[in-house]
N, C-alpha and C positions, 0 to 999 in steps of 0.2 A: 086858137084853133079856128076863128070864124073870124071871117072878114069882119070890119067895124063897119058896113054898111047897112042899112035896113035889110037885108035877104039876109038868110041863114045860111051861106053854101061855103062850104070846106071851103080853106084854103087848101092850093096843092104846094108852099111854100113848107107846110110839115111833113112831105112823106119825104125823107130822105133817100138818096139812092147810096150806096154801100159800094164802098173797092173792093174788090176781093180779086187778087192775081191780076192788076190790072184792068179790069174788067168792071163795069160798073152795073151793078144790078139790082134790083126792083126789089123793093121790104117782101113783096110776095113769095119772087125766087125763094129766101132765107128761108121764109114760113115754111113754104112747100116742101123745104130738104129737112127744117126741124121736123117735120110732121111725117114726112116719108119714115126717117130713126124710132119714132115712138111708133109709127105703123110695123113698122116689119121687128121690134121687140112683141109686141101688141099679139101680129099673129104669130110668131114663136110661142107665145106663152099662151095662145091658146091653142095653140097643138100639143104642145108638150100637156095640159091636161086634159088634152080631150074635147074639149067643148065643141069642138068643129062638127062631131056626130050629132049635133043638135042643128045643124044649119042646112036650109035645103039646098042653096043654090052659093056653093061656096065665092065664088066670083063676084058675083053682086056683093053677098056681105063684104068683101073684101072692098070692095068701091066705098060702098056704104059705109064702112069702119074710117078708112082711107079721110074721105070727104068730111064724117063729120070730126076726127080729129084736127081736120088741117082747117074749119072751120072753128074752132074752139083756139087752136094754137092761133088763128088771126085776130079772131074776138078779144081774145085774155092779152095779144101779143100789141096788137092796137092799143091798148089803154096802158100799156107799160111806154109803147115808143111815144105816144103822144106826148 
């Protein structure tokens, strides 16, 4: 994961780029579309019970919900791809 030099800095030799269709795209793109799936199950299932009458400023939560899932899918996802 770290160069064998005295500095500690990433190498960029472990982030792989992914084909998909031709197209060659960034570990994040992936993150971001896993994370978009579990966002919009997320707020399904919290409309269907309700809990949204609990949030002041639905849009923001939705960012907020959004971010730190797709924060969490990078975190958790990073130590799986590494």
């Amino acid at each position: 994961m770290f160069n064998q030099g005295s500095n500690m800095t990433p190498s960029l030799a472990v982030f792989h780029t992914v084909e998909f269709l031709g197209f060659y795209l960034p570990p994040l793109a992936l993150w971001a579309g896993g994370a978009l799936v579990v966002f919009l199950f997320a707020r399904w299932l919290l409309e269907r019970l309700g809990l949204y009458r609990f949030v002041w400023h639905r849009s923001l939560f939705n960012i907020a919900l959004y971010l730190l899932l797709m924060g969490g899918i990078v975190y958790f996802g990073n130590l799986a791809w590494l």
